[in-house]
N, CA, C and O atoms as a printed pandas DataFrame, in Angstrom:
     atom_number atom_name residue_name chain_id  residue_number  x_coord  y_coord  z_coord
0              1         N          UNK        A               1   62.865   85.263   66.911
1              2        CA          UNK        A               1   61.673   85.697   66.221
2              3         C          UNK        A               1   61.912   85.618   64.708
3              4         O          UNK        A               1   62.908   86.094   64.162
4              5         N          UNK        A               2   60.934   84.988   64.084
5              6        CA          UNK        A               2   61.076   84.894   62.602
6              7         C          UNK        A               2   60.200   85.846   61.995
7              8         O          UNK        A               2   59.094   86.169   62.428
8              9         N          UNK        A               3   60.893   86.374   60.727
9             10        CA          UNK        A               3   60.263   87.984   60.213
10            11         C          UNK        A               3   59.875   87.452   58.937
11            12         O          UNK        A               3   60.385   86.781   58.040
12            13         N          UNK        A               4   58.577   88.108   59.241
13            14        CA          UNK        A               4   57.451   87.747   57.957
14            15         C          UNK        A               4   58.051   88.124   56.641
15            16         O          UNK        A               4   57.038   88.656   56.188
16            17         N          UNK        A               5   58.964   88.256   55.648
17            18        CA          UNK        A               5   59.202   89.059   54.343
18            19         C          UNK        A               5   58.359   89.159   53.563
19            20         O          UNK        A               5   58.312   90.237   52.970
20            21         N          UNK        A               6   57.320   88.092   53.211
21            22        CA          UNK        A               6   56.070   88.530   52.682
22            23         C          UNK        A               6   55.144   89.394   52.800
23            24         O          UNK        A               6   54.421   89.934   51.963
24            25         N          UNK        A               7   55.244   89.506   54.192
25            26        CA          UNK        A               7   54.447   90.794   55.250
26            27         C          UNK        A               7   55.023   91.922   54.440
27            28         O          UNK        A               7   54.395   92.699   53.722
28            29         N          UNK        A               8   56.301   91.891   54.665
29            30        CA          UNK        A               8   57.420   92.499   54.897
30            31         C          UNK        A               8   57.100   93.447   53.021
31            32         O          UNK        A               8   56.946   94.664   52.923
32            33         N          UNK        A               9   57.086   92.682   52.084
33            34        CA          UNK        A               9   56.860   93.248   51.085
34            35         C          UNK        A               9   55.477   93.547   50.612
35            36         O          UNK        A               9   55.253   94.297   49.662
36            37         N          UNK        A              10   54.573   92.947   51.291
37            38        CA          UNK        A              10   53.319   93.549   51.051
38            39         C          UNK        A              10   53.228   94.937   51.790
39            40         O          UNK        A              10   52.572   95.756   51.147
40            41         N          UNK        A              11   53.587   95.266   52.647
41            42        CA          UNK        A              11   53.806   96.534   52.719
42            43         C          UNK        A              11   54.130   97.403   52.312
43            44         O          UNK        A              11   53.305   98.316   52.316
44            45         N          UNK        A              12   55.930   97.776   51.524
45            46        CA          UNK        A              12   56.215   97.768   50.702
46            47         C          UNK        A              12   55.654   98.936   49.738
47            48         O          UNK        A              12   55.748  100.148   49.547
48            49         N          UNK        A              13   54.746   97.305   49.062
49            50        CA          UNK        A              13   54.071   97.621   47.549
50            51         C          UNK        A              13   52.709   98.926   47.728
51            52         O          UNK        A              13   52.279   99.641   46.824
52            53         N          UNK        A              14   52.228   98.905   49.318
53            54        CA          UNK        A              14   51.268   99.372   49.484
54            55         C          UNK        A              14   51.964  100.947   49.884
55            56         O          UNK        A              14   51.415  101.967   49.469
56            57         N          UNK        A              15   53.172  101.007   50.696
57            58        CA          UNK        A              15   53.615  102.390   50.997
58            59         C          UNK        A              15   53.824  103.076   49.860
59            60         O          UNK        A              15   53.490  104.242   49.647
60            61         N          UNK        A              16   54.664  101.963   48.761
61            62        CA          UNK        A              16   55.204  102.861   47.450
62            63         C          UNK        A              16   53.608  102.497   46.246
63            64         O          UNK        A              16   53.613  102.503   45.015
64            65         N          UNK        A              17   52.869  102.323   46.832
65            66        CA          UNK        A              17   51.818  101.810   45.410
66            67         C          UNK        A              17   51.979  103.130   44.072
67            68         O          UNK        A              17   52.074  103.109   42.844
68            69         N          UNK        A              18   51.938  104.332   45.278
69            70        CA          UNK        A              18   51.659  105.685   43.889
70            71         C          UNK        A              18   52.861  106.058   42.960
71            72         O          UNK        A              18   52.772  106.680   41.902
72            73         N          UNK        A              19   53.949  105.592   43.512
73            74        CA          UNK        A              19   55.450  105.232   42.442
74            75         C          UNK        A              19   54.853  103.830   41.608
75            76         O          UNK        A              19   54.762  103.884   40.382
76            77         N          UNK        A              20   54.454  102.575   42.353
77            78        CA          UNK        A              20   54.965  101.827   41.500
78            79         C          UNK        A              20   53.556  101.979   40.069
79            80         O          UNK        A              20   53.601  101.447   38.960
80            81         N          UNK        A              21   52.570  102.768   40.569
81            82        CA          UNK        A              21   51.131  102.812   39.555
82            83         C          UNK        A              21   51.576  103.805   38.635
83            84         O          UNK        A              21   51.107  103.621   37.511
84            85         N          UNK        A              22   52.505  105.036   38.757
85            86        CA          UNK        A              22   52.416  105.974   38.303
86            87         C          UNK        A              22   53.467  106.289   37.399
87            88         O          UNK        A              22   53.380  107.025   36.416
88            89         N          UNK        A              23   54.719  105.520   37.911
89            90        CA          UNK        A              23   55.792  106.020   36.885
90            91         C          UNK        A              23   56.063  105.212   36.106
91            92         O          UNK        A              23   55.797  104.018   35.969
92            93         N          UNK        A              24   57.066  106.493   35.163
93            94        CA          UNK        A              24   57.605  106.268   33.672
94            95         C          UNK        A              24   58.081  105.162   33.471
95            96         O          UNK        A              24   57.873  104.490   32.461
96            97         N          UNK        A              25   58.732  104.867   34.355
97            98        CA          UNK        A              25   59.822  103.615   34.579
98            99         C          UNK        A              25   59.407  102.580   34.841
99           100         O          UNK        A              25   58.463  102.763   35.609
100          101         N          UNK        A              26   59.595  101.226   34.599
101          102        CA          UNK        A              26   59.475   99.998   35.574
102          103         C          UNK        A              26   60.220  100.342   37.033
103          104         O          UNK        A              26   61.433  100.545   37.079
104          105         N          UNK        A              27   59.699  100.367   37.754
105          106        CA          UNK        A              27   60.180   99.941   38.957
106          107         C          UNK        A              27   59.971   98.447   39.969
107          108         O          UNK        A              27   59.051   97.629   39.972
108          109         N          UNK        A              28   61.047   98.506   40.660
109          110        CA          UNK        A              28   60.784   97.293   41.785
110          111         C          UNK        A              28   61.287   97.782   43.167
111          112         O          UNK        A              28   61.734   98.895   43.444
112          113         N          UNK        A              29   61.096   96.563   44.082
113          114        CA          UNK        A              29   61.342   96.820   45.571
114          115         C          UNK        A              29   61.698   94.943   45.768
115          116         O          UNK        A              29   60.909   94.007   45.645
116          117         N          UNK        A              30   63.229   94.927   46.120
117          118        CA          UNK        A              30   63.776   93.787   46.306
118          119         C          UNK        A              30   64.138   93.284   47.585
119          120         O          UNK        A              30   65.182   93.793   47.993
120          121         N          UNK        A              31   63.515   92.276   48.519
121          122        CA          UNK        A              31   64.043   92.126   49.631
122          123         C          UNK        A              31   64.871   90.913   49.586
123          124         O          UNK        A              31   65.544   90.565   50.557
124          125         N          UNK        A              32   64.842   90.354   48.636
125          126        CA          UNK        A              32   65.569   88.785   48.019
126          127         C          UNK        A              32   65.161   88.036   47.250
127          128         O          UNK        A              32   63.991   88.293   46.967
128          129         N          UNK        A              33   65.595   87.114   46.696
129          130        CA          UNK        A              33   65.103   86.563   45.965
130          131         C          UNK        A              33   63.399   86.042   45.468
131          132         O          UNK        A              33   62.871   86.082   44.357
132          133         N          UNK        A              34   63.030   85.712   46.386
133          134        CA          UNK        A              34   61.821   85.018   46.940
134          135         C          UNK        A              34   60.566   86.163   47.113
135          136         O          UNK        A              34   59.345   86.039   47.019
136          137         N          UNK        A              35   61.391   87.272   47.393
137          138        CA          UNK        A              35   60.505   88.451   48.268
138          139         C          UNK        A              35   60.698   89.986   46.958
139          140         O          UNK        A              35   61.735   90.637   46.832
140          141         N          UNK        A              36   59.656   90.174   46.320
141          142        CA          UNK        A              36   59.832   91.357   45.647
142          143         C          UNK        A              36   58.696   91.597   44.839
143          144         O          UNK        A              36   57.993   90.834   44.177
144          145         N          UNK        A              37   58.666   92.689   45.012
145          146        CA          UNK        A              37   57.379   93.132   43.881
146          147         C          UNK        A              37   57.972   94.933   42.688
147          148         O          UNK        A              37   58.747   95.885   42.785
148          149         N          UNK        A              38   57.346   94.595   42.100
149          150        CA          UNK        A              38   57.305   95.767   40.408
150          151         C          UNK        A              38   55.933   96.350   39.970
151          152         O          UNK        A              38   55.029   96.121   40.774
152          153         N          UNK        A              39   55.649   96.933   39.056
153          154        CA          UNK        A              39   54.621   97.576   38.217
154          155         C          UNK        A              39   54.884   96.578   37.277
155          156         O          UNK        A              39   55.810   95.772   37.179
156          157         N          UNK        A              40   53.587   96.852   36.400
157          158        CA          UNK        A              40   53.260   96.766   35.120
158          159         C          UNK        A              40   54.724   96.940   34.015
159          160         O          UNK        A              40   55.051   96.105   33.172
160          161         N          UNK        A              41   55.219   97.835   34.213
161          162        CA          UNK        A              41   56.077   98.646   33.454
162          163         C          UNK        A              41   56.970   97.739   33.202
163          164         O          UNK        A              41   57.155   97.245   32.089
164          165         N          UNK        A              42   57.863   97.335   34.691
165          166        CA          UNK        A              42   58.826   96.002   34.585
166          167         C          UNK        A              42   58.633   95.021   33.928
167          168         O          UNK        A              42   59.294   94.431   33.073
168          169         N          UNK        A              43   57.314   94.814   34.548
169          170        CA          UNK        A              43   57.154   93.060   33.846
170          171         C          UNK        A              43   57.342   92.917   32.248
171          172         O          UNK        A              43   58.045   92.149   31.591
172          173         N          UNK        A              44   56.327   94.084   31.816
173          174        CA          UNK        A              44   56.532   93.850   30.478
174          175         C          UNK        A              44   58.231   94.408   29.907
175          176         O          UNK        A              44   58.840   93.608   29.197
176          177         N          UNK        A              45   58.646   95.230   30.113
177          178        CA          UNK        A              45   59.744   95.298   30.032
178          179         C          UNK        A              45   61.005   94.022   30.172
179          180         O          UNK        A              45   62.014   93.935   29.471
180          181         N          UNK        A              46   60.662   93.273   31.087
181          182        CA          UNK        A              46   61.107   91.592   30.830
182          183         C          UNK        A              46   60.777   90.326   30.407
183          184         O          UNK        A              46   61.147   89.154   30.464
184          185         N          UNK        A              47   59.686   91.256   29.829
185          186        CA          UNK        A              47   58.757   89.871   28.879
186          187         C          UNK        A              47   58.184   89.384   29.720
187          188         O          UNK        A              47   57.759   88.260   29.457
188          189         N          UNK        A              48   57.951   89.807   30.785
189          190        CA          UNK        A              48   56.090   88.771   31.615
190          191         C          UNK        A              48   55.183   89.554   31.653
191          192         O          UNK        A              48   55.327   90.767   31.799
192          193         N          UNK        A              49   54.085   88.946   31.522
193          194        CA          UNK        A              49   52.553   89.227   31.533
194          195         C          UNK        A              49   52.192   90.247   32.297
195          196         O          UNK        A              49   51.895   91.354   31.846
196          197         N          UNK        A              50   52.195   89.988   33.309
197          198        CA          UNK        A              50   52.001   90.401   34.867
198          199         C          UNK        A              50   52.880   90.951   35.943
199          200         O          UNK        A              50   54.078   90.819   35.691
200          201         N          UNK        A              51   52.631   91.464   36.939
201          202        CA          UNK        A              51   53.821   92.046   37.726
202          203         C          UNK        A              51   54.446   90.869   38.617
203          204         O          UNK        A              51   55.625   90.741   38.945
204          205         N          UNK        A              52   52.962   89.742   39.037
205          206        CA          UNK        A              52   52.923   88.471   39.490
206          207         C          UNK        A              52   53.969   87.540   39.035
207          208         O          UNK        A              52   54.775   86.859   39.668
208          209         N          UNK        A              53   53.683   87.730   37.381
209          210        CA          UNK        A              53   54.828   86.193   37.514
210          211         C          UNK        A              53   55.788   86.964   37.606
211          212         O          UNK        A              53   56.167   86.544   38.699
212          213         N          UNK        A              54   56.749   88.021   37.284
213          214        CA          UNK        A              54   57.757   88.684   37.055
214          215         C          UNK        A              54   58.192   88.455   38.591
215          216         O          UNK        A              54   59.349   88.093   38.803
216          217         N          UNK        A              55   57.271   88.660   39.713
217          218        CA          UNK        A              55   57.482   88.309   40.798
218          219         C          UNK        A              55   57.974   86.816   41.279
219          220         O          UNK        A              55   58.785   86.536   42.161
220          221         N          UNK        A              56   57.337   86.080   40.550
221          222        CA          UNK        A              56   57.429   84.905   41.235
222          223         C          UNK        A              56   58.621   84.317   40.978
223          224         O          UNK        A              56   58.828   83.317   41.666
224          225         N          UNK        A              57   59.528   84.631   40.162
225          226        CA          UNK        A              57   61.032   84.275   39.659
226          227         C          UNK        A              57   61.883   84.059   40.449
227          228         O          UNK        A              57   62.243   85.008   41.145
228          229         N          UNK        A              58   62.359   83.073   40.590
229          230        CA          UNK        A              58   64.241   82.956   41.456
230          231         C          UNK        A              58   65.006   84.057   41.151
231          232         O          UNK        A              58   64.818   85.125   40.567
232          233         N          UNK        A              59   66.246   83.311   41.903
233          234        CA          UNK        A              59   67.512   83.846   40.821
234          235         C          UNK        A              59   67.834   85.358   40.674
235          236         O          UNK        A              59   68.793   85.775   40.023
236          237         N          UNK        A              60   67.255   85.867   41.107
237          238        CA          UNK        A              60   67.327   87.280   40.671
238          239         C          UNK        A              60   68.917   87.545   39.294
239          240         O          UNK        A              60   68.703   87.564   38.082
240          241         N          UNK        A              61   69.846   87.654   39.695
241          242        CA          UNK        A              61   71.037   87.851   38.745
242          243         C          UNK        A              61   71.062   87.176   37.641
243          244         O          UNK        A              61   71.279   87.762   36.580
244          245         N          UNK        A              62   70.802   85.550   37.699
245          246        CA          UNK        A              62   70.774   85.063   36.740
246          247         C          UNK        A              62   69.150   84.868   35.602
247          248         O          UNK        A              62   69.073   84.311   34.507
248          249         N          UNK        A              63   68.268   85.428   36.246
249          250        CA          UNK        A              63   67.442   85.530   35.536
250          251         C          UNK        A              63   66.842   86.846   35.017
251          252         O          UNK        A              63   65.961   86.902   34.159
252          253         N          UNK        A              64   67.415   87.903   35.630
253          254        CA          UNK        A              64   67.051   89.388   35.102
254          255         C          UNK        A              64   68.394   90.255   34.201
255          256         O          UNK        A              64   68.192   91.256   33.513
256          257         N          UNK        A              65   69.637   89.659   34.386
257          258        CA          UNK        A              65   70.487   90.280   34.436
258          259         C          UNK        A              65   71.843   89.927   33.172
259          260         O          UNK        A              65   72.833   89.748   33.882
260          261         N          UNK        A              66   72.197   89.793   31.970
261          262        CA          UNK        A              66   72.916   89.295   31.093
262          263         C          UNK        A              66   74.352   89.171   32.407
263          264         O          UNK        A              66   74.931   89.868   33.240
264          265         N          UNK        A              67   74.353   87.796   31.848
265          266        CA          UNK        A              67   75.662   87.341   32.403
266          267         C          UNK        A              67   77.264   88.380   32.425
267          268         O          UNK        A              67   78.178   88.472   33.244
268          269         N          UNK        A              68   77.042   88.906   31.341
269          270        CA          UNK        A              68   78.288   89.853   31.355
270          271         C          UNK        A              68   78.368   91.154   32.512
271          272         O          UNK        A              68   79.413   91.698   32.868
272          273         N          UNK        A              69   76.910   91.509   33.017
273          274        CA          UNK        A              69   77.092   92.750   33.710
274          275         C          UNK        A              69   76.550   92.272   34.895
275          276         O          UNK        A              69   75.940   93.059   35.619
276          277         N          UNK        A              70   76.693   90.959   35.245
277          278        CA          UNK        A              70   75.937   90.119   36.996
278          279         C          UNK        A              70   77.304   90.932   37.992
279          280         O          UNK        A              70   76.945   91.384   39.080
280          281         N          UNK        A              71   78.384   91.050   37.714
281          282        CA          UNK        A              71   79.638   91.160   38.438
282          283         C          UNK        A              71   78.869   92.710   38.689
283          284         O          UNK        A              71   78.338   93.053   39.746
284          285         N          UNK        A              72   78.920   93.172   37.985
285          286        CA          UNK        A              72   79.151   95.223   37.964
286          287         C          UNK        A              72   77.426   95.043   38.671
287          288         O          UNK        A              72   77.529   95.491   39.813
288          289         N          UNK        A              73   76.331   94.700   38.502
289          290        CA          UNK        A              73   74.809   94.183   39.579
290          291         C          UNK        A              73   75.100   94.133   40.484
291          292         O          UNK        A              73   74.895   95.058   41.270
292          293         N          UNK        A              74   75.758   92.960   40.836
293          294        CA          UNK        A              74   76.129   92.518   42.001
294          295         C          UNK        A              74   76.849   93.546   43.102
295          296         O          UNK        A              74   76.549   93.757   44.277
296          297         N          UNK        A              75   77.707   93.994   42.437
297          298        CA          UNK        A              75   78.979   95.080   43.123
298          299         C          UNK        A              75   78.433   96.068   43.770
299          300         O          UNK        A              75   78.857   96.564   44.814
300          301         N          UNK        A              76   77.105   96.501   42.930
301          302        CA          UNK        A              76   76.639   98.014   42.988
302          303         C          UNK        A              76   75.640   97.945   44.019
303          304         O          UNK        A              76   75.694   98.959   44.715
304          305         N          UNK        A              77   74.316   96.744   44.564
305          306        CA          UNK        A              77   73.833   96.008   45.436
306          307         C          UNK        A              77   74.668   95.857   46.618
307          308         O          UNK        A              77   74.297   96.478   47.614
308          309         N          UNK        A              78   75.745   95.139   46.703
309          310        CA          UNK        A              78   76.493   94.760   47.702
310          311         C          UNK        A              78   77.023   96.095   48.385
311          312         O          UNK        A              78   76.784   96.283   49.578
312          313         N          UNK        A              79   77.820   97.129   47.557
313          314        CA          UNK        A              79   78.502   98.459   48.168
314          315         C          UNK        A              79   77.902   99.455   48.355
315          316         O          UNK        A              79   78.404  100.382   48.990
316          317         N          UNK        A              80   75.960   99.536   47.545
317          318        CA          UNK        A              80   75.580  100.568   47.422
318          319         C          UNK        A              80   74.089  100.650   48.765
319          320         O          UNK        A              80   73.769  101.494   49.603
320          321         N          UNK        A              81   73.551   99.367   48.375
321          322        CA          UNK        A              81   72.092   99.027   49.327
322          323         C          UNK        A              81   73.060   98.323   50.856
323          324         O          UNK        A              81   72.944   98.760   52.001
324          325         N          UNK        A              82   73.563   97.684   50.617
325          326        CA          UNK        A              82   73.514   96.592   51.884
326          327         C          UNK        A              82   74.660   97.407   52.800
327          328         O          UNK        A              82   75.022   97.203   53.959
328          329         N          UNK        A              83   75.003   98.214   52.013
329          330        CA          UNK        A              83   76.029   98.906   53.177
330          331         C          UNK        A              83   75.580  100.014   54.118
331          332         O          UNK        A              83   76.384  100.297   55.007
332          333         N          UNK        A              84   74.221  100.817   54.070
333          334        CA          UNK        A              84   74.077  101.157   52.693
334          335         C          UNK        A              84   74.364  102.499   52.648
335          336         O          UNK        A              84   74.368  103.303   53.581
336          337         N          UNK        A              85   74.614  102.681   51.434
337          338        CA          UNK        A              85   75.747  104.072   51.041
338          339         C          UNK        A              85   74.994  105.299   50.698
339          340         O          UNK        A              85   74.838  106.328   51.357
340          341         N          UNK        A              86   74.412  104.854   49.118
341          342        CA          UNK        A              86   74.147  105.974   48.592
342          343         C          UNK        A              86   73.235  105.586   47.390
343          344         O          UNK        A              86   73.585  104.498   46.934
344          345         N          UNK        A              87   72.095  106.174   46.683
345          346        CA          UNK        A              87   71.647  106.220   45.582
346          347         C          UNK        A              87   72.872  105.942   44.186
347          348         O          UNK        A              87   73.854  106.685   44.181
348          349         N          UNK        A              88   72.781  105.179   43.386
349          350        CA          UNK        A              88   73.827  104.855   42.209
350          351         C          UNK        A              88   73.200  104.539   41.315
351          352         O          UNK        A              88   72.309  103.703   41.471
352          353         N          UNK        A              89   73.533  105.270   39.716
353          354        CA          UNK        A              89   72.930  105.120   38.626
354          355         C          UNK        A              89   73.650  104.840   37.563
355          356         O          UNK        A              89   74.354  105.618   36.920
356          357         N          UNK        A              90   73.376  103.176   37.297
357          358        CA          UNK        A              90   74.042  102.694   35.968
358          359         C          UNK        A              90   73.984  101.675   35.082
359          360         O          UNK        A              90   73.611  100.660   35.670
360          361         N          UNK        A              91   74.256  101.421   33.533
361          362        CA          UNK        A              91   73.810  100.659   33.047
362          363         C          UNK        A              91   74.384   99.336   32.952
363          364         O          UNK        A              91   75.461   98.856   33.303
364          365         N          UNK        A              92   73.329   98.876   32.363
365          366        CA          UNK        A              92   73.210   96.820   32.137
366          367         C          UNK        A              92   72.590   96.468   31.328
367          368         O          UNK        A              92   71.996   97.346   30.702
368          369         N          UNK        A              93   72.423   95.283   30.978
369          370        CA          UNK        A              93   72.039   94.376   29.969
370          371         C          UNK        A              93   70.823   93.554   30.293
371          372         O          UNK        A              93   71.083   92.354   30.380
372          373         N          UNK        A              94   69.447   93.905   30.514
373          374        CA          UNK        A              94   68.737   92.909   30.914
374          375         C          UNK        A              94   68.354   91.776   30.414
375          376         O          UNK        A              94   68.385   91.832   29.185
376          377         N          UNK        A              95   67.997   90.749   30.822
377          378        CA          UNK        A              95   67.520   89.772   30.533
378          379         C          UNK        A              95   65.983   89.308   30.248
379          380         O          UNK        A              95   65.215   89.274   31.210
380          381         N          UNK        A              96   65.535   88.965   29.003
381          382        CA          UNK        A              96   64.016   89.207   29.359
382          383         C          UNK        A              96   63.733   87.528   29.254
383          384         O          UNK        A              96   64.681   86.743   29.268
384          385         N          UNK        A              97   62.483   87.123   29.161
385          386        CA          UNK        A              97   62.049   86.123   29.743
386          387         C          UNK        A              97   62.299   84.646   28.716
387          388         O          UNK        A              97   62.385   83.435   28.922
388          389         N          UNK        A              98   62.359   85.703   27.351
389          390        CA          UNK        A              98   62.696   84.599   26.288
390          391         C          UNK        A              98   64.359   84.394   26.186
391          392         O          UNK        A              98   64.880   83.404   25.673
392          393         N          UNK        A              99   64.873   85.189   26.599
393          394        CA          UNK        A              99   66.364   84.946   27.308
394          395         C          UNK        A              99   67.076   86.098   26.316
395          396         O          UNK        A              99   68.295   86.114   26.489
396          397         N          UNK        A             100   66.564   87.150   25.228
397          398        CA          UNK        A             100   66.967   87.961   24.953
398          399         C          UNK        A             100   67.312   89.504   25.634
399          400         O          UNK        A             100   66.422   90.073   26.266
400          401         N          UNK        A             101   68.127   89.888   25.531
401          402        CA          UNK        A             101   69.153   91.229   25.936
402          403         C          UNK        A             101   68.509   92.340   25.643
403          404         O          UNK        A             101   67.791   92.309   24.644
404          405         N          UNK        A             102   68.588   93.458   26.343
405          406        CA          UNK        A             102   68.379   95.282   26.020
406          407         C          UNK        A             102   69.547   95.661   26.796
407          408         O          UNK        A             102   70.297   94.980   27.496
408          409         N          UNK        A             103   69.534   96.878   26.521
409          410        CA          UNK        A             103   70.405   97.903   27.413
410          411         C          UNK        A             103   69.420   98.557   27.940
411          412         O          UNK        A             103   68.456   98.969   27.295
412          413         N          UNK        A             104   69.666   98.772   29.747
413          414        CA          UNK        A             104   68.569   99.149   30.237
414          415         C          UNK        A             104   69.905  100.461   31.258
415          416         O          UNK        A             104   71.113  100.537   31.033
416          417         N          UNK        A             105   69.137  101.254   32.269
417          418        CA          UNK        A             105   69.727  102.359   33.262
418          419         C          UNK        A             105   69.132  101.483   34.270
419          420         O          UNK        A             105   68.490  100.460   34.033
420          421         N          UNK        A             106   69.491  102.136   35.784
421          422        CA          UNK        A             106   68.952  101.895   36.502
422          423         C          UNK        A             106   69.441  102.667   37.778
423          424         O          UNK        A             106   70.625  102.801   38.087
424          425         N          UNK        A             107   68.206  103.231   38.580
425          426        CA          UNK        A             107   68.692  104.110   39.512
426          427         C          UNK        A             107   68.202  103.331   40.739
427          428         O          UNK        A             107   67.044  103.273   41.151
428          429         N          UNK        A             108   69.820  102.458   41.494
429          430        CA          UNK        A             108   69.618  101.853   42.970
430          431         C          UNK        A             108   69.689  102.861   43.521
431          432         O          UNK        A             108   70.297  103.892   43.232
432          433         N          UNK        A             109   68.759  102.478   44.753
433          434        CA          UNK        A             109   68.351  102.930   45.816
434          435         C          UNK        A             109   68.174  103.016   46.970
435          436         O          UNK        A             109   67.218  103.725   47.283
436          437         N          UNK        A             110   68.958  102.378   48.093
437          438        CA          UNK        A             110   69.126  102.015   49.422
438          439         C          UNK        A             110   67.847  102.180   50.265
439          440         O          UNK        A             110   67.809  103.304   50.766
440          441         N          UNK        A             111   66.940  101.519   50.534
441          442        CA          UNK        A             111   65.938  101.946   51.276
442          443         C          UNK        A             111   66.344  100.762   53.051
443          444         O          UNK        A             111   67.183   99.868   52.943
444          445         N          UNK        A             112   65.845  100.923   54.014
445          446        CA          UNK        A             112   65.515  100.534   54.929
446          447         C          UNK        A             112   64.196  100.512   55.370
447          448         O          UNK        A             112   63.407  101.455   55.439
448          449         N          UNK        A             113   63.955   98.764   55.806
449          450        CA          UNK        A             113   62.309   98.817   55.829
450          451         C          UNK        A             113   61.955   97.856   57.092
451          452         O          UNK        A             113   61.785   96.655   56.877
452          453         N          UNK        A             114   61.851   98.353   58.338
453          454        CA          UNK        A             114   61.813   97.533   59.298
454          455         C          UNK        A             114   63.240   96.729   59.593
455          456         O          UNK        A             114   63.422   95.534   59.826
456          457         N          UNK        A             115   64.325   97.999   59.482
457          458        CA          UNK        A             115   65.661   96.922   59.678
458          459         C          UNK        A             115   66.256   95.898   58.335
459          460         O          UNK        A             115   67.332   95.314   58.462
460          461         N          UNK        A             116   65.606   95.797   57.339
461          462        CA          UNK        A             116   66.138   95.250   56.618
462          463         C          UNK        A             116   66.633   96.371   55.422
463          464         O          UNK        A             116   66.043   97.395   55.077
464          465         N          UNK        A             117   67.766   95.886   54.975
465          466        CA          UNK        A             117   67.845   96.392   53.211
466          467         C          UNK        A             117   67.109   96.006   52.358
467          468         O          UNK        A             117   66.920   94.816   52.107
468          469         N          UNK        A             118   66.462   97.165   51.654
469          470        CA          UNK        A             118   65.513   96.925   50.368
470          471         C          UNK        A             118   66.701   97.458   48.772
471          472         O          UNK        A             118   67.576   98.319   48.865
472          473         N          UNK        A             119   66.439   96.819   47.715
473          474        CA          UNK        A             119   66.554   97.747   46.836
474          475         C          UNK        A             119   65.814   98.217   46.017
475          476         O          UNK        A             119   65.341   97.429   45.198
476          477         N          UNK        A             120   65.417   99.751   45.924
477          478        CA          UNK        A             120   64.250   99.835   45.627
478          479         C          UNK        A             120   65.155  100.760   44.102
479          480         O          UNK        A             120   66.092  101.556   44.040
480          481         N          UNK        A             121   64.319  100.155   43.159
481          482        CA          UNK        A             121   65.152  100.118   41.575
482          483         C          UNK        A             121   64.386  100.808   40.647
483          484         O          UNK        A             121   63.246  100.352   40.560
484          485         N          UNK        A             122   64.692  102.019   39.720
485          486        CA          UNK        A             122   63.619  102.301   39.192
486          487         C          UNK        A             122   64.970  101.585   37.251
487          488         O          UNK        A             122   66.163  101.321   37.101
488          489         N          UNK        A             123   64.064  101.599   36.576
489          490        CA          UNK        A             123   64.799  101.126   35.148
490          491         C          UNK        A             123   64.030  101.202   34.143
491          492         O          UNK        A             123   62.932  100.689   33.927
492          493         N          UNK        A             124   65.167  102.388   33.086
493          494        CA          UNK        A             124   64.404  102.275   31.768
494          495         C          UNK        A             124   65.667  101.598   30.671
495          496         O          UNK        A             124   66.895  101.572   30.587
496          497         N          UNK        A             125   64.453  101.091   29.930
497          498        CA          UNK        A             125   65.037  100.774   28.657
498          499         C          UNK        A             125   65.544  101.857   27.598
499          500         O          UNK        A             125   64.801  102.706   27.106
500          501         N          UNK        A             126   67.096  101.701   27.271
501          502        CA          UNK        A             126   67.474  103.044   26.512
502          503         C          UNK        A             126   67.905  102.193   25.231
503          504         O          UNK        A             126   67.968  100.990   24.975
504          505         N          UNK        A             127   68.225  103.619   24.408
505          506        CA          UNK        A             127   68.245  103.074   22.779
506          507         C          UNK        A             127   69.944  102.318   22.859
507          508         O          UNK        A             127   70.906  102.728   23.509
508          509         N          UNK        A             128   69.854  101.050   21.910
509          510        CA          UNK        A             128   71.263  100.449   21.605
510          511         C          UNK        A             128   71.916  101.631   20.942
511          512         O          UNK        A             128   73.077  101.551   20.542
């Protein structure tokens, strides 16, 4: 049986809509590359328009994430969601769309959603 992820995240966006409409933070909900949705908050926070195109992006690591802190991303994803462990809160370097850097927080989040790992991410931008 092949599993809809589009399904899969339109759901998602609709269970968490009153987080992703309401808060302080950019937030997202990551099922992979291909598959993810954010607020308002994010997008502009990475320099896109829309929550859409911010969505429509590859790459996730290499396009959200400054190359220096993809290892310590990666690590915290891999040991924290997919295992999955525990809520973990820490900083990085984002990447925004014109290919310039912030220092951002970020509180992962291990969710399970029909059997799969989600990471559901909330992130603010803090002062250099």
């Amino acid at each position: 049986m092949t599993t809809n992820h589009a399904a899969i995240v339109e759901e998602l966006a609709e269970q968490y809509r009153t987080v992703l409409d309401a808060s302080p933070d950019g937030v997202y909900l990551w099922l992979d590359d291909e598959h993810k949705v954010c607020n308002a908050r994010l997008a502009k926070m990475f320099g896109y328009a829309y929550a859409a195109e911010w969505a429509a992006t590859s790459s996730f690591l290499e396009t959200f994430v400054a190359p220096e802190d993809r290892d310590c991303y990666a690590w915290n994803y891999q040991n924290r969601v997919l295992a999955p462990a525990f809520p973990v809160t820490f900083r990085f370097r984002g990447r925004r769309k014109d290919g310039s850097t912030f220092s951002a927080e970020t509180d992962m989040i291990p969710v399970a959603w029909k059997g799969h790992p989600v990471a559901y991410h909330f992130v603010r931008q803090i002062a250099e």
